[in-house]
C-alpha positions as CSV (number, residue, x, y, z in Angstrom):
1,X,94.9,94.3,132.0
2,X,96.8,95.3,129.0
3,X,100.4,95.3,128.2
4,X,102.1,97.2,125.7
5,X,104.8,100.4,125.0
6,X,103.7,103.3,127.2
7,X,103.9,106.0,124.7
8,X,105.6,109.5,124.3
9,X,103.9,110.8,127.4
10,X,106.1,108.2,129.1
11,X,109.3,109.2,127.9
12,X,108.4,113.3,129.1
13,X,111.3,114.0,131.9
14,X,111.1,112.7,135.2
15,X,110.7,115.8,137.1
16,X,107.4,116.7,135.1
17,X,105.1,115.5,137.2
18,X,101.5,114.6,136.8
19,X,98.6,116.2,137.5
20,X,97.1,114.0,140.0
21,X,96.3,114.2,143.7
22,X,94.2,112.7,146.5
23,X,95.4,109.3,145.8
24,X,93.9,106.0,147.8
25,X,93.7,102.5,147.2
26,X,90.1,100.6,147.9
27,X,88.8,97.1,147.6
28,X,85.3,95.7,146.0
29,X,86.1,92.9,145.2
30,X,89.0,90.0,146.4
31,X,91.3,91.5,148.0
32,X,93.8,89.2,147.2
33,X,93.5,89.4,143.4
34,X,92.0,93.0,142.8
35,X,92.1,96.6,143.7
36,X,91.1,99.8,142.6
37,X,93.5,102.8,142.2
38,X,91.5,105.9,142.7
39,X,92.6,110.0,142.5
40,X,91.9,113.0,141.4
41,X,93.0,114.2,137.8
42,X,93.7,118.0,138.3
43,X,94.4,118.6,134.9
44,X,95.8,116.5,131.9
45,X,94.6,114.2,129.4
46,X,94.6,110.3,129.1
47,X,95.8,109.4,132.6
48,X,96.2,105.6,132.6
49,X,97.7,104.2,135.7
50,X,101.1,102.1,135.2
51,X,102.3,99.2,137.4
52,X,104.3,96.2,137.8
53,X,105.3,94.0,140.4
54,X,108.7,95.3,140.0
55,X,109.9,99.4,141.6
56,X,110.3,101.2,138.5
57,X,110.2,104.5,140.4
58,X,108.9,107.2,138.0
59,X,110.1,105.7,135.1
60,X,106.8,105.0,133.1
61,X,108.1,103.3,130.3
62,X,109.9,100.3,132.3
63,X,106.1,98.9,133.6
64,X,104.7,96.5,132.3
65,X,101.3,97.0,133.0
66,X,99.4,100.0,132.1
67,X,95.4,100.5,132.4
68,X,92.9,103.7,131.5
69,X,90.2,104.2,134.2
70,X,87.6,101.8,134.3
71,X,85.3,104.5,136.0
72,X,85.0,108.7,135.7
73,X,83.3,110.4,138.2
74,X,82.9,114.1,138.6
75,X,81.7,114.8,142.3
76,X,81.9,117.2,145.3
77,X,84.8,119.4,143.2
78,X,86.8,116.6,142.2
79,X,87.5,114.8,138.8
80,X,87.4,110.9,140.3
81,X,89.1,108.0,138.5
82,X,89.4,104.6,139.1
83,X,91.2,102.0,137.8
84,X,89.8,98.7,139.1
85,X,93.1,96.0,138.7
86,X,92.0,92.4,138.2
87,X,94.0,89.2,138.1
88,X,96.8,90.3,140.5
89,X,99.2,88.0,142.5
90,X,97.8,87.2,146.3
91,X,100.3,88.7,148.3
92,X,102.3,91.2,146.5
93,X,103.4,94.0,146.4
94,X,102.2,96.2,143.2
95,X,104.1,99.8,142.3
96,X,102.3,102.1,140.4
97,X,102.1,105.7,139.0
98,X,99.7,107.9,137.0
99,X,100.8,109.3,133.9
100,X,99.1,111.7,131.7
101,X,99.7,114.1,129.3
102,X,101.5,116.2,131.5
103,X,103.9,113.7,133.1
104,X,104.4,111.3,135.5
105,X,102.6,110.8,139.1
106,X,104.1,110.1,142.8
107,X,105.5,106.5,142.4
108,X,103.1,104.6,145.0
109,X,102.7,100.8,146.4
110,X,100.3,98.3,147.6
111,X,99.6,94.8,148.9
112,X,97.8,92.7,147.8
113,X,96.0,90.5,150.7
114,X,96.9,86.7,150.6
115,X,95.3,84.2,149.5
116,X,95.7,82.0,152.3
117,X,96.0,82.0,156.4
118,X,99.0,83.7,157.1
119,X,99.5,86.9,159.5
120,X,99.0,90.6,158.4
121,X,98.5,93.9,160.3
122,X,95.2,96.0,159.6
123,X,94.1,99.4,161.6
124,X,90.3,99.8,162.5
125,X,88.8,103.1,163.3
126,X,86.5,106.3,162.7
127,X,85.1,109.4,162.7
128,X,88.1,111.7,162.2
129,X,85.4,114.9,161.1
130,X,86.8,117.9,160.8
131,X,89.5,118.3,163.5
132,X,92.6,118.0,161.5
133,X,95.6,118.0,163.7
134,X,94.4,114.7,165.9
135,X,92.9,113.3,162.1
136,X,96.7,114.4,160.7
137,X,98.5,112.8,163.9
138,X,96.6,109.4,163.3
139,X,96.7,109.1,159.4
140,X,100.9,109.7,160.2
141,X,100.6,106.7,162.7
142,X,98.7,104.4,160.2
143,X,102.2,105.2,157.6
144,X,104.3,104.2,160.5
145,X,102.2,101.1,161.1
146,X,102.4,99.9,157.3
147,X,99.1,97.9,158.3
148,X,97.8,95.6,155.4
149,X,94.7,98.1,155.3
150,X,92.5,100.4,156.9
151,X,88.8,99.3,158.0
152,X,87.4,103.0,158.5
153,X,84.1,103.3,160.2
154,X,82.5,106.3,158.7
155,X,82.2,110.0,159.6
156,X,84.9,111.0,157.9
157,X,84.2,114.7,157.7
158,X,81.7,117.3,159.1
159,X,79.3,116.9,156.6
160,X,80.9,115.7,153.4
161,X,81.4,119.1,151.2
162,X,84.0,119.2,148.3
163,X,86.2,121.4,150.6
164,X,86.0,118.9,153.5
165,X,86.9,116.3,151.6
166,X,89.7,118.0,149.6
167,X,91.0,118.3,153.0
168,X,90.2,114.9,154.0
169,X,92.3,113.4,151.5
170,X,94.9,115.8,151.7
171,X,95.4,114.7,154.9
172,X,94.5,110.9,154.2
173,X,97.9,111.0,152.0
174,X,100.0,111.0,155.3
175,X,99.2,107.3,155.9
176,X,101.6,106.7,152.8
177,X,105.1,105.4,154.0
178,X,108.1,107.4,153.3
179,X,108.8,104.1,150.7
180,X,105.3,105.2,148.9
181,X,103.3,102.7,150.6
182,X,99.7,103.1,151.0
183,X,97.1,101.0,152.8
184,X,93.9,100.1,151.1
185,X,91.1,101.1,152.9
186,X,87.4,99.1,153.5
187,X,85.0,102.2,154.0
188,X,82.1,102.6,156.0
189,X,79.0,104.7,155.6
190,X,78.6,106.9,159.2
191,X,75.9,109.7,159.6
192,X,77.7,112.4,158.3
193,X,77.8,111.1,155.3
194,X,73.7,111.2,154.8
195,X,73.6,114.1,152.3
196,X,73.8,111.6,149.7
197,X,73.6,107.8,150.5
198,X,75.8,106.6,147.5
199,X,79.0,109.2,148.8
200,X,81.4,105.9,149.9
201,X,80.6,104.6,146.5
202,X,81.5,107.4,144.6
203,X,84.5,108.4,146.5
204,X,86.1,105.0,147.2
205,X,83.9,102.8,144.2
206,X,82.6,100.6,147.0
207,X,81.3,97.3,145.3
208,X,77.0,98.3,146.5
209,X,75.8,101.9,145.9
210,X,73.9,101.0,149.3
211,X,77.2,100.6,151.2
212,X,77.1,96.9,152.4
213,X,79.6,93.9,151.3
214,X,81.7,91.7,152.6
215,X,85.4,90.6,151.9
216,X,87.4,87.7,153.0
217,X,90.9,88.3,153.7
218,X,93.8,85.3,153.3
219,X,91.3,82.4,151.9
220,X,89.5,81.3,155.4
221,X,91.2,83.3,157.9
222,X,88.9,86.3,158.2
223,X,85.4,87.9,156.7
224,X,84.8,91.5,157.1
225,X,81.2,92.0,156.5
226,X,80.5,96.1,156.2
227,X,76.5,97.3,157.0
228,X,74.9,99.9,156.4
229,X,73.6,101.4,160.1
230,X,72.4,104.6,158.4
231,X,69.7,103.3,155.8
232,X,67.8,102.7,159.1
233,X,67.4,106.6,159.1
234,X,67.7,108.1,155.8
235,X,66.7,105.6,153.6
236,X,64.4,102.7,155.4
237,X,63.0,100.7,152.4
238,X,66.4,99.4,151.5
239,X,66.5,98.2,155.5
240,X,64.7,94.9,154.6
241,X,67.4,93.9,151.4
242,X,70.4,94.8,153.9
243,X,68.8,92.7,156.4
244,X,68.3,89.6,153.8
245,X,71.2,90.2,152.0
246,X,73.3,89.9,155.7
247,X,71.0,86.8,156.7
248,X,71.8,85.0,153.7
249,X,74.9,86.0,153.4
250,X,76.7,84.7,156.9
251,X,75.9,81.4,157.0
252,X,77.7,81.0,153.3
253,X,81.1,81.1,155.0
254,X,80.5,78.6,158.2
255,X,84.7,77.8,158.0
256,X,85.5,81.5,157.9
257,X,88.5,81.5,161.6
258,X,87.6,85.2,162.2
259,X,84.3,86.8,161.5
260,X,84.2,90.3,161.7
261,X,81.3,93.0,161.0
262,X,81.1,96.7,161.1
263,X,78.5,99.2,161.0
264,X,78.6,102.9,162.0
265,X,76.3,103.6,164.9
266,X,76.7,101.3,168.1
267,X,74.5,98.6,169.1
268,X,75.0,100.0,172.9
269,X,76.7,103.6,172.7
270,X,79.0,103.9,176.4
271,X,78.1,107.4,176.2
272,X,75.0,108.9,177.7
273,X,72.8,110.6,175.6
274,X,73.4,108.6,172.7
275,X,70.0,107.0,171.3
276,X,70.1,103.0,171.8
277,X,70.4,100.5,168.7
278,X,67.6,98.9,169.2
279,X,66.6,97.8,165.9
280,X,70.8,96.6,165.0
281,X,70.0,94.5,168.0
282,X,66.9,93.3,167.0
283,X,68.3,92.6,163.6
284,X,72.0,91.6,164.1
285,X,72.6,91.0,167.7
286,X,71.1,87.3,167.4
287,X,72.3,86.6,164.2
288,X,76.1,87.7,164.7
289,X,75.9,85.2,167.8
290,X,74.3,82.5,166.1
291,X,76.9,82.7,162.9
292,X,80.1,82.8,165.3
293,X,80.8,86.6,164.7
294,X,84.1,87.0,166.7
295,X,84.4,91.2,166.8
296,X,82.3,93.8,166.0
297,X,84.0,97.0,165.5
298,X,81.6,100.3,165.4
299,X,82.3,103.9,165.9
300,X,80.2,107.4,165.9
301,X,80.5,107.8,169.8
302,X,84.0,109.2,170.3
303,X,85.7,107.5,172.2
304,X,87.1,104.3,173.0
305,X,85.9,101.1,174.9
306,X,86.2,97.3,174.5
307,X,84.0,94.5,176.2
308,X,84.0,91.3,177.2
309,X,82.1,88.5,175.1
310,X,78.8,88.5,174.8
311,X,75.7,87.4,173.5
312,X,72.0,88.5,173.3
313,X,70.1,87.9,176.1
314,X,67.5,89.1,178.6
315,X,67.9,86.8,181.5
316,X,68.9,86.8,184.7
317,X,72.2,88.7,184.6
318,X,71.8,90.3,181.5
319,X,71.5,93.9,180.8
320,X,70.6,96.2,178.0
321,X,70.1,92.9,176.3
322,X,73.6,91.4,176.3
323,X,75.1,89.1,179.0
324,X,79.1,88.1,179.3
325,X,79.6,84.7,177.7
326,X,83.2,84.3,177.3
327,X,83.2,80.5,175.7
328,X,80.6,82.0,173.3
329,X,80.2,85.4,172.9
330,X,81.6,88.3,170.3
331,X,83.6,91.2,171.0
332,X,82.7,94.8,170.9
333,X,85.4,97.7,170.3
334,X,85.0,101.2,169.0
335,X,83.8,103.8,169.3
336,X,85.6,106.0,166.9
337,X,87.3,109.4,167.8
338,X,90.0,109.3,165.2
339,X,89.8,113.3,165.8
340,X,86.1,113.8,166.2
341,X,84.9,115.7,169.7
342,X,86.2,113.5,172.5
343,X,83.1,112.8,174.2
344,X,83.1,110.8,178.0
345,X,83.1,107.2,178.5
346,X,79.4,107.4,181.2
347,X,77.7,104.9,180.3
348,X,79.2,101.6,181.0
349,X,77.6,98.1,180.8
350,X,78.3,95.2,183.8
351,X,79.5,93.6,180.5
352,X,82.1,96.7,179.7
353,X,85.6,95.3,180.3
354,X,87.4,99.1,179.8
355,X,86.5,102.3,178.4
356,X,88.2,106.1,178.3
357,X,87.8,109.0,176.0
358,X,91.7,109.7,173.8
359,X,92.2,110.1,170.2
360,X,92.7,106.6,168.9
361,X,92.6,103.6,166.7
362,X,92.8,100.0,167.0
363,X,95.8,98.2,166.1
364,X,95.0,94.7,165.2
365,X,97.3,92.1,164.7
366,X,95.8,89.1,162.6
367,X,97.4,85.5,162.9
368,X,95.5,82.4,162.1
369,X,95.2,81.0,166.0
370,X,94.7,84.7,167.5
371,X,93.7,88.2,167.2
372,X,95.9,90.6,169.4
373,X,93.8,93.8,169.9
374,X,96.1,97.0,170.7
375,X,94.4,100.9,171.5
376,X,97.1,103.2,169.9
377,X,97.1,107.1,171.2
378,X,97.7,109.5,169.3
379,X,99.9,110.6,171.5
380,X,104.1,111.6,170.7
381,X,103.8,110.9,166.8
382,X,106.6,112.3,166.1
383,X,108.7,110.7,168.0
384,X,107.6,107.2,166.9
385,X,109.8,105.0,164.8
386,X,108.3,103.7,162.0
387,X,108.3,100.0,161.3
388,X,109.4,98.2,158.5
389,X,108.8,95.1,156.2
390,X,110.8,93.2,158.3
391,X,109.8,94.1,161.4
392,X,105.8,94.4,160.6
393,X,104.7,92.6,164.0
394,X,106.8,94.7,166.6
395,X,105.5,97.5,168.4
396,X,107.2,100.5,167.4
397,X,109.2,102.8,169.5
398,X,107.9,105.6,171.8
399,X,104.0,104.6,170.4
400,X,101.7,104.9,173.5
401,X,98.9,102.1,174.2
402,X,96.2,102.9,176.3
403,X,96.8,100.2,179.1
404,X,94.1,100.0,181.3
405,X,93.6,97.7,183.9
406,X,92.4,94.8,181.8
407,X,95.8,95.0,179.8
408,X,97.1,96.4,176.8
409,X,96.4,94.0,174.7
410,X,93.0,92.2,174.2
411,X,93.2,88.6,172.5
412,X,90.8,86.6,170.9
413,X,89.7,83.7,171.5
414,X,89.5,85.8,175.1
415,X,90.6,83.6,178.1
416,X,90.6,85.2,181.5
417,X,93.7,82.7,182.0
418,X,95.8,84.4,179.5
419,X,98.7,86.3,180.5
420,X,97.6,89.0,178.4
421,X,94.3,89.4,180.6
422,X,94.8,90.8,184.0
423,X,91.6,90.7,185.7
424,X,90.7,94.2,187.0
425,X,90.7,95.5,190.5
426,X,86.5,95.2,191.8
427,X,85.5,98.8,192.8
428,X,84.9,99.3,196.4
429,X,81.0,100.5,197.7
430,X,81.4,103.2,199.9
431,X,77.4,103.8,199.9
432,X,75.8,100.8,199.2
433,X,72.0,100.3,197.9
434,X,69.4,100.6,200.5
435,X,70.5,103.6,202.3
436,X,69.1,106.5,204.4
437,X,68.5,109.5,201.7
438,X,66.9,112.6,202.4
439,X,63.9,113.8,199.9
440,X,62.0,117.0,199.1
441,X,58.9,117.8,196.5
442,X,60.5,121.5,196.4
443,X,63.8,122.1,197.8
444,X,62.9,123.4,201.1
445,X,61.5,120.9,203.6
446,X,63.1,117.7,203.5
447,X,62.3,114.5,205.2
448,X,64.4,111.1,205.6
449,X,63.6,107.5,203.7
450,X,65.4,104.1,202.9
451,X,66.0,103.1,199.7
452,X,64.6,102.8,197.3
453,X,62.2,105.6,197.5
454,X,59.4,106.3,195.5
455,X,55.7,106.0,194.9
456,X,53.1,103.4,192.4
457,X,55.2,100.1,193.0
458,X,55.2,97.7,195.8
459,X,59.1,97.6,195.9
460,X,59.8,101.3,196.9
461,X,59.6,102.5,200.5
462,X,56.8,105.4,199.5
463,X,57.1,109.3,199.8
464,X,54.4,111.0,201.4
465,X,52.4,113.0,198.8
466,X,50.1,115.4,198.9
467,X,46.3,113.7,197.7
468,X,46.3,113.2,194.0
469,X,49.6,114.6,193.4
470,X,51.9,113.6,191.0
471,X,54.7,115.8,191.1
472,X,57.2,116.1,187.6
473,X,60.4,116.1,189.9
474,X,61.4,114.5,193.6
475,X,64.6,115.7,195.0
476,X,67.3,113.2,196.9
477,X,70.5,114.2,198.6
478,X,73.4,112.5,200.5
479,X,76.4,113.0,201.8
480,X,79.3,110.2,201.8
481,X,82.9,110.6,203.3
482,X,86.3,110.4,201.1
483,X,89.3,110.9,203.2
484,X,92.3,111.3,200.6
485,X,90.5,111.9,196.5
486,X,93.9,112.0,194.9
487,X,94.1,108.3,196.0
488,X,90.4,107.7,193.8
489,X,91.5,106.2,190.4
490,X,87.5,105.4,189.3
491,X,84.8,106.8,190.9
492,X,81.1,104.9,189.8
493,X,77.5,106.0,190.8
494,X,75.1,102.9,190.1
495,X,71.9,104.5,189.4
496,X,68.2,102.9,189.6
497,X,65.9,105.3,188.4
498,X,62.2,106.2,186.9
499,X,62.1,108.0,184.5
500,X,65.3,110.1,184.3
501,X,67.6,112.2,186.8
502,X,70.3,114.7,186.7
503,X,72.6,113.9,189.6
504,X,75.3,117.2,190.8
505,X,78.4,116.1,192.9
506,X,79.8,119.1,195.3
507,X,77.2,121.3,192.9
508,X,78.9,119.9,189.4
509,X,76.4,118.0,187.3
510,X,77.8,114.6,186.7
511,X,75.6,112.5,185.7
512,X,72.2,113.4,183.2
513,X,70.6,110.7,182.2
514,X,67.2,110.5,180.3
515,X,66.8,114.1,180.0
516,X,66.9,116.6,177.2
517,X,70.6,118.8,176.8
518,X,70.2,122.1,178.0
519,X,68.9,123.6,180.9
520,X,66.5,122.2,183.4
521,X,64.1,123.0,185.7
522,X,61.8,120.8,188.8
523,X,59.4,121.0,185.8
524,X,61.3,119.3,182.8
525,X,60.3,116.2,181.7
526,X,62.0,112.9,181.4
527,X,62.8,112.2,177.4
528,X,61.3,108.7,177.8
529,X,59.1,106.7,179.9
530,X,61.0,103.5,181.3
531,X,59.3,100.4,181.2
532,X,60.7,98.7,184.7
533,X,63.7,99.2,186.4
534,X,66.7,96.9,187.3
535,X,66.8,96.4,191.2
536,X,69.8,93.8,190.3
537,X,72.1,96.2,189.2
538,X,72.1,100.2,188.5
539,X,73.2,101.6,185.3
540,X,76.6,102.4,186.3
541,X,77.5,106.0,185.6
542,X,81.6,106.1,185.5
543,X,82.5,109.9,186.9
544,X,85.4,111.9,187.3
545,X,86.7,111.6,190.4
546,X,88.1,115.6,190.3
547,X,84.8,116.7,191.2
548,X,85.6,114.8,195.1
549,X,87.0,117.0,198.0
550,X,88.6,115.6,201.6
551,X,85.9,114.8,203.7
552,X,82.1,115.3,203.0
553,X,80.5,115.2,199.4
554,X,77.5,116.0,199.1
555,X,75.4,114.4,196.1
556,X,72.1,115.9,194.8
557,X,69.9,113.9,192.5
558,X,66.7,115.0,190.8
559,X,64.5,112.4,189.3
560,X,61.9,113.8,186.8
561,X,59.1,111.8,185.5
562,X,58.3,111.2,181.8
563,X,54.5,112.2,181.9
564,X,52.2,114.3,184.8
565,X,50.2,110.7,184.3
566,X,53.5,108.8,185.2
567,X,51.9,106.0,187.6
568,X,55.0,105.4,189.0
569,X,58.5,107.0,190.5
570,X,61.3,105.1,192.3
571,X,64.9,106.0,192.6
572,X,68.6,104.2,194.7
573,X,71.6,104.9,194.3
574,X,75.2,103.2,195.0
575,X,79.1,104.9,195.0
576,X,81.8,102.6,194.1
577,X,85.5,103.9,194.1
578,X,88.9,101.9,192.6
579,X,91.7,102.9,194.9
């Protein structure tokens, strides 16, 4: 950092401005004592970057500071700078402008993150793709938040082009204050960014070209450790040095209050269709328990849900490898949609404490004793007032929270006590596991059986089949009564199935799971073989209750197997309603 007389491009006249754009603020490094100033230089020569703990406005000459780019980068259409600041004050604000031979820049400002426990604001959230008005209604929320930063969870455009991203920052420039304030933000590799593994590095000069760090934030209140969930798929060898690097890593901050980590792709996805983490689990899942992660914030599946505490496990109770542990278990939220295709919340876990499908982010409010979670729609933007220095902690006027039974706001450390937990309404079974289904091999003669049905395990009530046969597909149906719909809030169909089924409510398909998109036939085959089956507990299918009608609904299931060798088949089914 250098301090001296600007120069005669200072002194050029105030309305000359600068030929620089795209501007955003990252961190590699402390958070408290550095930052890096990035942007693109249009056009011009010698842009240094000019700052001071004091508002000069546009007026070059009265900083003290000024500093050339420390890095140069020309990539997908842009002319990238970046002025990494070192030796800052923790806690401060820092004003800055670039000036270059053509004037003077946008007079912008920035935190710095303190050095010590104290409360700050931060926004977590993702995939924002290529749908620009929800993307351009949340980046104006994050400005009227004035959060400390932004934790963003990849995918941040279709496919990472120089157009998408011109527009991407274009639009990333409405999350600056109308005082010039502009969060940092902690970036995050997602799948759309695999045409070139190093992109986060060379747009936001993330401190590892393989996209995985951590950074604590005010001394030992809170660790963010960032991963990497795409090397797993586009780059494997470097899989083992992230794993190390994370192992070794963790247990080096054992007095860290909040430990938080973040990857792109979800450990459990809570919609269907979406491929299982089975290796992050197998890699992180024990270790984040073990180490005291608090909250693990992941995105990719658009749209939003929240669980209870877990931890690893495959015991009794436990499903998909996690079981609720609130005295000692970590926090899932997510799952991006920050503008990305809303897709529906139909896969929910026993451990699932809310989930819906909205344009959000996460509000988070950070004080030493507490986290206090809030879901913020991006819903009458407009009409929200914006908050202030003063008033950093408050919610803002006219911004919708998703409120769902649960409560608005989740808290950590999560107590079931706390007034800010209200403990949701149970579903009610109106067709329980262990009823009278009809069945059919082809659509036409049916006969009558008590769940579960099936063939090739001792726990089914067995099908008649033809010698030798093994057919692909068996067909179920039911009806079950519903006297007034409008009164359903939730409607849940807890499925237990081999190998896969597409269920239809009233004729709609509502439920597909283990089968490919597209159409289907009595002949399509399951996309995976399933080792076992949970007669515990069904996967629990959340669907919308608009497909019910007064009266009799009639549901139709078709359960395919994986393989014509399949040795097994077995299939029950439960409806649960919230009035």
């Amino acid at each position: 950092m250098r301090t001296k007389a600007i120069g005669l491009m200072a002194l050029f006249p105030l309305l000359c401005l600068g030929k620089a754009d795209f501007y955003r603020v990252a961190w590699r490094s402390d958070p408290a004592t550095t930052a890096v100033i990035c942007w693109n230089q249009v056009s011009g020569e010698n842009p240094e970057v000019c700052f001071d703990t004091v508002d000069h406005d546009r007026k070059a000459i009265a900083y003290r500071h000024r500093q050339a780019p420390s890095r140069t980068l020309e990539y997908r259409g842009m002319n990238n700078h970046f002025v990494r600041l070192e030796n800052l004050k923790p806690d401060t604000a820092y004003y800055f402008v670039v000036c270059d031979s053509e004037g003077v820049g946008r007079r912008l400002w920035f935190k710095t993150a303190p050095d010590k426990p104290q409360p700050f604001t931060f926004v977590a959230g993702g995939d924002s793709r290529t749908n620009r008005d929800p993307r351009r209604e949340g980046n104006k929320l994050v400005a009227k938040l004035r959060p400390l930063f932004v934790l963003f969870g990849g995918d941040y455009s279709g496919s990472g082009t120089a157009p998408q991203w011109a527009e991407w920052f274009e639009d990333w420039q409405l999350t600056i204050g109308e005082d010039g304030r502009i969060p940092p933000i902690i970036a995050t590799h997602g799948n759309h960014e695999n045409a070139d593994m190093q992109m986060m590095e060379h747009l936001f000069d993330t401190p590892h070209p393989d996209q995985y760090y951590s950074l604590g934030i005010g001394g030992d209140m809170m660790r963010i450790w960032v991963l990497n969930s795409e090397l797993e798929y586009k780059d494997a060898d470097k899989v083992p040095e992230q794993n190390e690097w994370i192992r070794s890593d963790l247990p080096k901050h054992p007095g860290v209050q909040w430990k938080l980590a973040t990857y792109h792709r979800p450990m459990r996805p809570h919609t269907a269709h979406k491929s299982e983490g089975l290796n992050r689990i197998d890699w992180w899942a024990r270790l984040f328990h073990a180490q005291g992660v608090d909250l693990v914030v992941e995105s990719d599946t658009h749209m939003t849900k929240r669980s209870y505490p877990v931890r690893p496990s495959e015991g009794e109770g436990s499903y998909e490898g996690f079981i609720r542990d609130d005295q000692n278990g970590f926090v899932f939220i997510g799952e991006g949609s920050w503008g990305a295709p809303k897709r529906p919340p139909n896969d929910d876990k026993p451990w699932t404490m809310a989930s819906e499908s909205f344009y959000q982010f996460k509000w988070i409010q950070a004080f030493p004793h507490e986290l206090l979670i809030r879901t913020v729609k991006f819903e009458n933007v407009d009409a929200v007032e914006p908050l202030t220095e003063g008033n950093l902690f408050d919610e803002p006027e006219s911004m919708v929270f998703w409120e769902p039974e649960s409560g608005k706001v989740l808290r950590l450390p999560f107590d079931a006590s706390h007034p800010s937990y209200s403990t949701p309404i149970e579903p009610r079974t109106i067709l329980a596991n262990g009823s009278e289904w009809e069945w059919s091999l082809d659509g036409t003669g049916w006969s009558t059986g008590v769940a579960p049905l099936g063939y090739g395990d001792e726990k089914v009530n067995p099908i008649d089949l033809p010698d030798g046969e093994k057919p692909i597909s068996v067909r179920f149906r039911k009806t079950f009564g519903v006297a007034d719909p409008a009164e359903v809030s939730r409607l849940f169909f807890d499925v237990k199935v081999d190998d896969g089924c597409l269920i239809k409510l009233n004729g709609q398909e509502v439920v597909r799971y283990n089968l490919p998109d597209g159409e289907t036939t009595p002949q399509t085959r399951a996309s995976m073989k399933m080792v076992g089956w949970k007669f515990k507990s069904g996967i629990p299918f959340p669907v919308d209750p608009k497909h019910l009608k007064p009266g009799a609904n009639e549901i139709e299931v078709r359960v395919h197997q994986q393989s014509p060798t399949s040795s097994d088949l077995m299939f029950d089914m439960a409806v649960r309603i919230k009035e």
